[in-house]
N, C-alpha and C positions, 0 to 999 in steps of 0.2 A: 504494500500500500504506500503509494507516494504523498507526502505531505505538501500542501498548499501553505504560502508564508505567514497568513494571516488566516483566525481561526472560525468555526462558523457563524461565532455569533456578532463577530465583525465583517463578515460579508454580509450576515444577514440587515443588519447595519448602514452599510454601504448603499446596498439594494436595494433598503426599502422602499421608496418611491417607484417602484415598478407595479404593474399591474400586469397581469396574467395577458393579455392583449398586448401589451410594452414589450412582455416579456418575450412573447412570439416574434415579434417584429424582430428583435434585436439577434435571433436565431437565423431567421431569412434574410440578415442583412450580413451572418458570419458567412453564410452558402454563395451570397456575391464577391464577399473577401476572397473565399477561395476558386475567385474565376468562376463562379457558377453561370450557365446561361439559364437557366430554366430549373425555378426552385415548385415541387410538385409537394402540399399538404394534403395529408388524408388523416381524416378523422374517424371515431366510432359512437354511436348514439345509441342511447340504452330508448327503454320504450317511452319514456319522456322527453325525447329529441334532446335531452342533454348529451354535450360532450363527454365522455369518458376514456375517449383514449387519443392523438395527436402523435402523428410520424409526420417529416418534413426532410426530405429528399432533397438532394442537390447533387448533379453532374459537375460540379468543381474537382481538384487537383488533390481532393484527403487531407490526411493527416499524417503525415510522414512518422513511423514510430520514432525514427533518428533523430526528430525536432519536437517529442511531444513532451518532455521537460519544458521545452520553450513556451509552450503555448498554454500547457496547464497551470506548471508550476509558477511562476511567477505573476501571482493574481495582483493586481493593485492595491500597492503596501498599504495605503493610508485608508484610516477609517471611514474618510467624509463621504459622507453621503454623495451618491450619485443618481445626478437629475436627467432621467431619461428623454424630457424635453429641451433642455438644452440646445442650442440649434451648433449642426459640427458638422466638417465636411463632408457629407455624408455620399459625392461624389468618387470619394480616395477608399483608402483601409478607414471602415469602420469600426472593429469589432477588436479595435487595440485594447491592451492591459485584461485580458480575459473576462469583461463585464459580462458578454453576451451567455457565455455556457454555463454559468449559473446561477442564472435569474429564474429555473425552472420552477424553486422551492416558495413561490411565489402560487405555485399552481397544482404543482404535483410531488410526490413521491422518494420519485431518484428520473434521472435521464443517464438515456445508454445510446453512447455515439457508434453503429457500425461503421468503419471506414473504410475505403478503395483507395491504395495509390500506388503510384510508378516513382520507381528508385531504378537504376542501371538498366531500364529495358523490363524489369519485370516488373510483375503487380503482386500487392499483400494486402492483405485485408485483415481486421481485428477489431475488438469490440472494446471500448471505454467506458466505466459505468461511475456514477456518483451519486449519491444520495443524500437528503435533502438535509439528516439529521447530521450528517459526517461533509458537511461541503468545504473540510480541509482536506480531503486527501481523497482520489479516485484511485480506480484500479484498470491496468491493462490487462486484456490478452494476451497470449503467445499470437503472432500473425503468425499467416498461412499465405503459399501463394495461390493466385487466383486467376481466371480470364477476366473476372467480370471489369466493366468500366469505373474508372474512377468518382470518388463522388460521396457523400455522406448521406449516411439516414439518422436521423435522432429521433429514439423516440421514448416516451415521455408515459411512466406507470403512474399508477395511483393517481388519476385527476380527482382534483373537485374543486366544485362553483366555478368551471369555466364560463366563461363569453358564449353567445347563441352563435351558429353557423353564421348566421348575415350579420350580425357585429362584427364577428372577424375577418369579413369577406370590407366587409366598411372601414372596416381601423386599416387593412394591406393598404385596398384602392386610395388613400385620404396620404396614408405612409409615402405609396412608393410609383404613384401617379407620376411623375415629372422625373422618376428617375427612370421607367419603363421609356416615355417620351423620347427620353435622351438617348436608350438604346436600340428603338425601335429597327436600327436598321440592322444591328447586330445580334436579331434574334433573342433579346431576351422575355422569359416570362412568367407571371408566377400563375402557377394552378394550385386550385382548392376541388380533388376527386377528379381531376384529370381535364376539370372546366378552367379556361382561361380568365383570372379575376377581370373584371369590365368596370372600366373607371370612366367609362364614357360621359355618365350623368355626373361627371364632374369637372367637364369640358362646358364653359359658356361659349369658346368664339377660338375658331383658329385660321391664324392667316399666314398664307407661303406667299415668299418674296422671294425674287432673285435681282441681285446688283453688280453693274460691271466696275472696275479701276482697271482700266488699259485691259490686258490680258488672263485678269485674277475675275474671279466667279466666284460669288458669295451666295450660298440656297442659306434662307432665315425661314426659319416656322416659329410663328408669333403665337401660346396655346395664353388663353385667358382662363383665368379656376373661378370656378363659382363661390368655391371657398377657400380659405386659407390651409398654406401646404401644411403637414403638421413636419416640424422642426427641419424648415426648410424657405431662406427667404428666396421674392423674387430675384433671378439670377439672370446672367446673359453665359450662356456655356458654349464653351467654343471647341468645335468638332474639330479634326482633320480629318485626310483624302479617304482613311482608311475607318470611317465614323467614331473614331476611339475621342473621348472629352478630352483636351490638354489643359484645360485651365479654364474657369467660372469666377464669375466677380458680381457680388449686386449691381443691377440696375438703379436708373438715376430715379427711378419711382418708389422706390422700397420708404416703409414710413410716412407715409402720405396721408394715411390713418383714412383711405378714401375706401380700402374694401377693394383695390383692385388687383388682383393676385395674378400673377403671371411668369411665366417661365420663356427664355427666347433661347434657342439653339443655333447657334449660327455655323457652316459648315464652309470648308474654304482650305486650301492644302497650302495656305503663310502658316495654316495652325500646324504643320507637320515637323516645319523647323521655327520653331519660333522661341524665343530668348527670352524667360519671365528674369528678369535680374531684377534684385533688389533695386539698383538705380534706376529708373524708368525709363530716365532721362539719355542712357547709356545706346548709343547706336550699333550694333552689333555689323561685323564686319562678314558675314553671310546668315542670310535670312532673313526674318522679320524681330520687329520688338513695337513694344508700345509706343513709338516717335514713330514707327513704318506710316508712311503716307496711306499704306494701306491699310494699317489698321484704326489711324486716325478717320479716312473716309466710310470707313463700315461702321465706326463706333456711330457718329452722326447721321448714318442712314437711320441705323435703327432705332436710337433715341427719340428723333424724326418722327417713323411710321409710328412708335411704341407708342408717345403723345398723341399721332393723329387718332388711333384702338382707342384709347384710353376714355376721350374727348366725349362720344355716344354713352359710353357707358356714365361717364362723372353728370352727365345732363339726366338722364334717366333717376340716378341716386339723388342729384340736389333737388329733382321733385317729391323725391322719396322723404329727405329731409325738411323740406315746406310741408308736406303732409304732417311730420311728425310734431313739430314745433305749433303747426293749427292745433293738434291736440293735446299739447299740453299748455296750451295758451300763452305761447313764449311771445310773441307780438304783441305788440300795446293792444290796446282796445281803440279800435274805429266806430265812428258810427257809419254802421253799412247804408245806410239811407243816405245819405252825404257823398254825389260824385265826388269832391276834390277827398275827403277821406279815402275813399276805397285806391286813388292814385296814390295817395301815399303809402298804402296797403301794396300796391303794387309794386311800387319803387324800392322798399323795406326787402321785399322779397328777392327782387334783382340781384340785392346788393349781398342780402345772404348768400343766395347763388354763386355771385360771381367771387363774392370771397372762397366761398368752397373750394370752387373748381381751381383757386388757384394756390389755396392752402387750406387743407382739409382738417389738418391738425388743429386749424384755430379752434375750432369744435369739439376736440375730440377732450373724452375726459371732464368736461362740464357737469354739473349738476343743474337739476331745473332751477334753481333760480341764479347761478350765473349766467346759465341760456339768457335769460330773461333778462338780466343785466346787460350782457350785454348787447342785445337786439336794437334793447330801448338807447345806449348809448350811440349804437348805429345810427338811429330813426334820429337821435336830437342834430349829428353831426350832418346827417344830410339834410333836415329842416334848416340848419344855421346857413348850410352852403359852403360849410368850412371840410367839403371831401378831400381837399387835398391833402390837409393836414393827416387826414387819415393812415398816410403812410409812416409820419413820426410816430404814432401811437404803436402799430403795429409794425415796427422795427425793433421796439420793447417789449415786442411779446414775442417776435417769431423770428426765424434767421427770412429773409427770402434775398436768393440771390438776383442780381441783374434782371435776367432774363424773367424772373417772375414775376418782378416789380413792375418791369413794363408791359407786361403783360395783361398784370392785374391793373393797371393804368389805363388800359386801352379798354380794357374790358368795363369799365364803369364808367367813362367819359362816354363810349357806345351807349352803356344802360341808362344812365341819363337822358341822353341825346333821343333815344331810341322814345323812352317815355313821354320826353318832353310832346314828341309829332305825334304819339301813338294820343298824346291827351289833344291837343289840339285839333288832330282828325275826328276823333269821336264826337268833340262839340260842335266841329262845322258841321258834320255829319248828323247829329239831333239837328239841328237850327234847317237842316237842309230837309230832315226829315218833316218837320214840324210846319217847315213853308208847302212843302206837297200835299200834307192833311190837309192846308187850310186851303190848299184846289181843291181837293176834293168835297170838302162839306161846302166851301162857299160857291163856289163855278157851277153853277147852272149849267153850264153850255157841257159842260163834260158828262151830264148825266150817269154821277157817279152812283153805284147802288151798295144797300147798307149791307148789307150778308158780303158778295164779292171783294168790291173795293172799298167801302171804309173796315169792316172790320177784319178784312184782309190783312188791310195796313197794320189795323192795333196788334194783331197775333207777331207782328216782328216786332212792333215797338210797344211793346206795354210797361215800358220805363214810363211812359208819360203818365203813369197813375203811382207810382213809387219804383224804387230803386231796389234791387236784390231779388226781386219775387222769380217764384218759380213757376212758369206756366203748366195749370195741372189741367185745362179742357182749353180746346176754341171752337164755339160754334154745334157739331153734330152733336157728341155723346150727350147721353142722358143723363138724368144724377145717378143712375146702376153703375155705369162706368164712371163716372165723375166721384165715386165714391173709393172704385177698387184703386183707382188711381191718386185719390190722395192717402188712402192708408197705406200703398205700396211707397208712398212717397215719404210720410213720418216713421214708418215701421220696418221697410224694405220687405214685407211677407206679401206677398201674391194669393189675396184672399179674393172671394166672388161675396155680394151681398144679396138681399132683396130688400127691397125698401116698398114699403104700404102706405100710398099715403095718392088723394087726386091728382096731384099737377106733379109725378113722381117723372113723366115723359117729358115734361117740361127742357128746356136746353137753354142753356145759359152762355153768353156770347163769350164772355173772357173770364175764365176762374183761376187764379193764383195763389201761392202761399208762399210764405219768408217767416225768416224764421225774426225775431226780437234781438236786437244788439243786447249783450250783458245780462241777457237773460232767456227762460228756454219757455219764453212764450213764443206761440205762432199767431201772422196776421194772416189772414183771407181776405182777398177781394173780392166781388163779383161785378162785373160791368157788365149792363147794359146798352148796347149801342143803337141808335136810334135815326132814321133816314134823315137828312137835311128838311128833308120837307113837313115833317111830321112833327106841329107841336106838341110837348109835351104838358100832360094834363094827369088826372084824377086815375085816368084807365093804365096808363103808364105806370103808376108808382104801385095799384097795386098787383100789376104782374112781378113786380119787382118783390113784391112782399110777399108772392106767391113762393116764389126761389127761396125767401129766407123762413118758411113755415117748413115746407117741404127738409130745407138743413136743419131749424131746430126741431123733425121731426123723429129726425135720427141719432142717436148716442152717438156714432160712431165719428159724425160730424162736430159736435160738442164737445166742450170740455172747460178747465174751470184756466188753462191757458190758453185756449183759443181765441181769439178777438174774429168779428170779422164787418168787412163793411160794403155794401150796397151802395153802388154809384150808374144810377140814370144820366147818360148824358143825352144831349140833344142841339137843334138851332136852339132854339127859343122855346118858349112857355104859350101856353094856349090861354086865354081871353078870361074861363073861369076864373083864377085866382086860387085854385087848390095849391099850385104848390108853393105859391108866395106865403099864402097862408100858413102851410106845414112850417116854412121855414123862420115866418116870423112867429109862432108858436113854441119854435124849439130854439130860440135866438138864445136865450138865458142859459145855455151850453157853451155858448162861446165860440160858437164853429161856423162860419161860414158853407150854408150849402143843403145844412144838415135837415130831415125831413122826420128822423126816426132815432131814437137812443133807448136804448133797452136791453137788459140778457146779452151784454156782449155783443148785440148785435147793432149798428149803426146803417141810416141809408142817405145816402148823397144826393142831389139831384142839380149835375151842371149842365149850363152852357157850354160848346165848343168853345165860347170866347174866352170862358173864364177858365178852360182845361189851357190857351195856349197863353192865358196873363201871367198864371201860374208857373208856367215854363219860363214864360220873361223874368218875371222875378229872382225864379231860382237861378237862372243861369246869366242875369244882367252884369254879375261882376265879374265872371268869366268872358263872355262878350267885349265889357269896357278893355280888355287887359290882349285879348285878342283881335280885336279892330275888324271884325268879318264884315267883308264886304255881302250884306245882305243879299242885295240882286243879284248876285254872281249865283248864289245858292240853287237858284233853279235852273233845272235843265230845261231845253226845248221837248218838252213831254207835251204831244198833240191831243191824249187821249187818258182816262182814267187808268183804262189798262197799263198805257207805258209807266203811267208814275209810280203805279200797285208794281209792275215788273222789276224797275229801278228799287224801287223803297225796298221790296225784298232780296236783292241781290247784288246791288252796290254799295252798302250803306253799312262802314262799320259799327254805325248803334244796333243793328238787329240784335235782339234778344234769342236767347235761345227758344226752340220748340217744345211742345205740350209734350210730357211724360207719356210713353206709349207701353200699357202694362202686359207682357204672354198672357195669354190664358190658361187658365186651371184644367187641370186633365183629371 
C-alpha cells in the first residue's frame, strides 16, 4: 500500500467544496489530460431511476505504472481548501496536483482506475483502487500485457445521493460546451450510454467569418451562450493549420456585467509559429508575435464584428431592463395624462438605455433604492440640461476608456436630438390631426358620415379625450365582447360572459381604459359620437344612459376603483334646453360639461368646439414654443375619404388599436 503525503482527513478538507457533479467533471476533465478524444459515461439505475453505479471511459494514453508515484503520490501538500469554481486554464493540463482522483469520497465508496498503456511498443494494463475511508494511500496491480487500446475506465462503488441522469447531462453540457467548440474539428466528445451530450440549447447565435491580410486567411466562429460558461470566461482562442489551440486570452467584452457570454475561435496557420514572449513588444525574427501586422489586423476585425453580435443582443436586454425598473418603480413618478411628462418619461429611459449599452456595470450590483437614486439623479441632470457634465460624475464611478466615452457621447446627443423631433412631430402631427376633424365635422361640402369618417378618425386619435387610454371596443362589438375584452385587459384571463339586461346589443362608439397615475385605480370612457348635423337633445343623453345602466348592470364592469365617464359629443344642442338645463343643474360640481354625477359614474355632453378649445389650451404653450405654421398643417385632401386615409396612416399621433381577445374553446 503506497502512502499519499497528506492524510484523509486533510484531503477531505481540501475537497470539501466539491459536489458529487464537480466531482465528475473534474474526472472527465483528467480523461482530456491524458489526450483523451472521446470521454464515454455509463451509468446504473436501480428501480427508482437513481444512480447507483458510474464508469467513465476514456481513449487517452493511461497510466504509465513507471510514472504512477508521480501522479498518485504526491497529492497537494497544503491543506486549503480547494475551490472547484475557481476559473483556471482549463484549455492546458487540468487535472494538476492530483485534485481530480479523489474527489470520488464526495459521492461514493472507493474508485478503481482500470488502465491501458504503451511503454516500448507494448501495452499493460492494471487496476488502481482507493477508498474513501483510506484516501492516503491506494493500491496497484501487478500489470499484464495486453492488445486492448489504451485509455482509462474509472469506476466508482458504493454510490449514494447522486445527481439525476439530466442534471448530469446539464452540469457536462454548461462545463464543457466551449471546450467541445474549440475541438470540434478534432473529433472530440463526451457520451452519456453511448449518446452524444447536446449543448445545442445552449447556443443563442453563431457566426462564421473569414478575413484576408495579403496572403494569410483567418476562418472566426463567433458562438454567443445563453448562459454563463461555468469556470470559464469569454475568450478569443487561437487555432493553428493543424486545429490544435496555441494560446486564449479574454476578450475586450468580459465584465461588462451585460449577460453576454461568448467564446470566438479564430483559426489561421501565424498560430503555428507564433512567439507568446513575455515582452509583447519583442519582434521575433521568424514568425509571428503580438506587434505581427497580422495579428494586430485580426485582433481588430474581431473586436469589430464581436461589438457589431453584441449590439442586437444589448438593445433586446436594455428593454429587458426598462421593463424591470417599471416594476419596481425605479423612475420618478409622471403624470401619464401630461404629454410633456410622458417625454420626459421617454427621455429618462433613453438615457438609461444608452448608459447601458455603453457601460452595463453602472447597474450592476444596485439595490432598489440606489436604482432609484440614481435614475432620479439622471432625470434632475437632464431637466437642468447640464448632460455634459455627466461625464465628470461618471469618470468617479466607472473606468470608460476613449473609445467608450465617445461613444456614449454620441449616443445621447442622438437620444436627445432624436426626442427632441420625435416631440415636435407628434404635436405638429395632433394640430394637423385636429385641423382635418374640424373638415370633417365643419365642411358640408365633404359630406362627411358619422360611423365611417368621423368616428373612423376618433378610433386612431382618441388622445383627444385623455392621454394613456387603452382602446378596449370601436364601433361593432357588443357589451358581450366589450366585456371579455376588458377583463382580458385588467386580468389577462380569456373568459366569455352573458350579460341580461335590454339595450345589452346596444354598441358603443369608443370604449377605453387607463389605468390612474400613483394609484391602481382604473378610468373608463365611453364616447358617443354624433353626425354634424344632428342636434343634440333629450333623446341623445338618454341613449347614453342606456350604455351606462347596461355597465352598472354588470359586477364585472364595476368596482369600488373603477371610475368611468360618458361623453356625448356633437355640433350643437337642439332648441329644447335639456341639456343646458342638465348642465346648469349639475354646475355646483365644478365641471364644465357635466350632465350626470353618480356611482362612479359621470356623463359629458360636448360640443366639437369645445373638444378642439380644449386641445388649444392644453397644447397653447407647446404651440407658442414651436411656432407651427398652422396653414401649412393641411394637406390638399379633396375628399373625406383622403383625410380618414391620411389621418390613419401618416400621422404619428395614431393611437394604438382596440384589444382583439381569441376565443374560448
Amino acid at each position: 500500500m503506497e502512502k499519499i503525503q497528506i492524510g484523509t482527513s486533510g484531503v477531505k478538507k481540501s475537497l470539501n467544496k466539491y459536489t458529487p457533479t464537480k466531482s465528475l467533471v473534474e474526472y472527465i476533465w483528467n480523461g482530456f489530460d491524458a489526450k483523451a478524444t472521446i470521454i464515454n459515461i455509463e451509468y446504473d439505475l436501480n428501480e427508482m431511476d437513481t444512480v447507483v453505479g458510474i464508469r467513465i471511459k476514456d481513449n487517452g494514453y493511461g497510466i504509465s505504472k513507471t510514472k504512477l508515484s508521480e501522479k498518485f503520490k504526491p497529492f497537494y501538500e497544503s491543506q486549503k481548501e480547494i475551490n472547484p469554481d475557481e476559473v483556471r486554464d482549463r484549455s492546458a493540463v487540468h487535472g494538476k496536483n492530483g485534485i481530480g482522483r479523489l474527489t470520488f469520497f464526495k459521492f461514493a465508496e472507493k474508485a478503481i482506475w482500470t488502465t491501458v498503456y504503451e511503454e516500448e511498443g507494448k501495452k499493460y494494463k492494471y487496476d488502481i483502487e482507493i477508498e474513501k475511508n483510506n484516501l492516503e494511500g491506494y493500491r496497484a496491480d501487478k500489470e499484464i500485457e495486453t492488445e486492448e487500446e489504451t485509455g482509462t475506465i474509472v469506476t466508482f462503488i458504493g454510490i449514494d445521493e447522486f445527481s439525476t441522469v439530466n442534471e448530469i447531462k446539464d452540469c457536462i453540457a454548461k462545463e464543457f460546451c466551449w471546450f467541445l467548440e474549440l475541438n470540434d474539428k478534432r473529433g472530440y466528445e463526451i457520451l452519456i450510454h453511448k449518446e452524444i451530450i447536446d449543448y445545442s440549447h445552449l447556443i443563442e447565435k453563431t457566426v462564421l467569418a473569414e478575413y484576408e491580410f495579403g496572403s494569410i486567411n483567418f476562418y472566426v466562429k463567433y458562438v454567443v451562450w445563453k448562459e454563463k460558461l461555468n469556470n470559464e470566461y469569454s475568450k478569443y482562442y487561437f487555432i493553428n493549420s493543424s486545429s490544435q489551440e496555441t494560446m486564449k486570452e479574454n476578450t475586450s467584452l468580459n465584465n461588462k456585467g451585460d449577460k453576454f457570454y461568448h467564446s470566438v475561435y479564430i483559426t489561421s496557420n501565424i498560430f503555428d509559429e507564433f512567439h507568446k514572449n513575455k515582452d509583447k513588444n519583442q519582434i521575433p525574427l521568424i514568425g509571428y508575435s503580438y506587434v505581427s501586422s497580422e495579428f494586430i489586423f485580426i485582433k481588430e476585425k474581431v473586436e469589430k464584428q464581436l461589438k457589431n453580435i453584441r449590439r442586437p443582443f444589448i438593445e433586446r436586454y436594455t428593454n429587458k431592463i426598462i421593463e424591470e425598473f417599471e416594476k419596481e418603480d425605479i423612475f420618478p413618478r409622471y403624470d401619464r395624462t401630461n404629454m410633456l411628462d410622458n417625454f420626459k418619461k421617454t427621455e429618462i429611459e433613453s438615457m438609461v438605455k444608452s448608459l447601458y449599452k455603453a457601460q452595463p456595470q453602472i447597474f450592476n450590483g444596485l439595490n432598489k433604492q440606489q436604482k432609484k437614486t440614481f435614475v432620479r439623479f439622471l432625470d434632475l441632470i437632464m431637466q437642468s440640461g447640464e448632460t455634459d457634465n455627466l461625464f465628470n460624475i461618471l469618470d468617479e464611478i466607472i473606468d470608460l476608456d476613449c473609445e467608450e466615452r465617445a461613444e456614449l457621447s454620441d449616443i445621447l446627443k442622438k437620444t436627445k436630438l432624436s426626442n427632441v423631433i420625435k416631440t415636435m412631430k407628434l404635436i405638429e402631427d395632433r394640430y394637423k390631426a385636429v385641423e382635418q376633424l374640424k373638415e370633417l365635422v365643419f365642411n358640408k361640402e365633404l359630406g362627411a358620415n358619422e360611423v365611417k369618417h368621423i368616428q373612423g378618425f376618433i378610433e386612431s386619435h382618441y388622445w383627444l379625450f385623455g392621454e394613456q387610454y387603452h382602446l378596449v371596443t370601436a364601433a361593432e362589438p357588443k357589451f358581450k365582447e366589450a366585456l371579455k375584452r376588458y377583463h382580458y385587459m385588467l386580468t389577462g384571463e380569456v373568459k366569455d360572459f352573458e350579460i341580461e339586461h335590454p339595450d345589452k346589443n346596444r354598441e358603443m362608439d369608443i370604449f377605453a381604459v387607463r389605468e390612474e397615475i400613483n394609484t391602481d385605480t382604473k378610468k373608463c370612457i365611453v364616447v358617443e359620437l354624433k353626425h354634424p348635423r344632428i342636434k343634440l337633445g333629450y333623446k341623445e343623453i338618454i341613449q347614453v344612459k342606456k350604455y351606462m345602466n347596461v355597465i352598472q348592470s354588470q359586477e364585472e364592469f364595476i368596482g369600488d376603483n373603477i371610475l368611468w365617464e360618458f361623453i356625448l359629443v356633437g355640433n350643437s344642442f337642439d332648441t329644447s334646453g335639456a341639456i343646458k338645463g342638465e348642465i346648469e343643474s349639475n354646475k355646483y360640481h365644478g365641471e364644465r360639461s357635466l350632465v350626470h354625477n353618480a356611482n362612479r359614474c359621470k356623463i359629458y355632453v360636448k360640443t366639437w368646439s369645445e373638444i378642439f378649445t380644449e386641445f388649444e389650451i392644453k397644447h397653447n404653450f407647446l404651440n407658442e414654443k414651436l411656432k407651427l405654421e398652422r396653414q401649412g398643417l393641411m394637406l390638399n385632401n379633396n375628399s373625406a375619404d383622403d383625410i380618414l386615409e391620411d389621418a390613419k396612416n401618416n400621422n404619428t399621433a395614431i393611437q394604438p388599436k382596440e384589444i382583439i381577445v381569441k376565443q374560448v374553446n
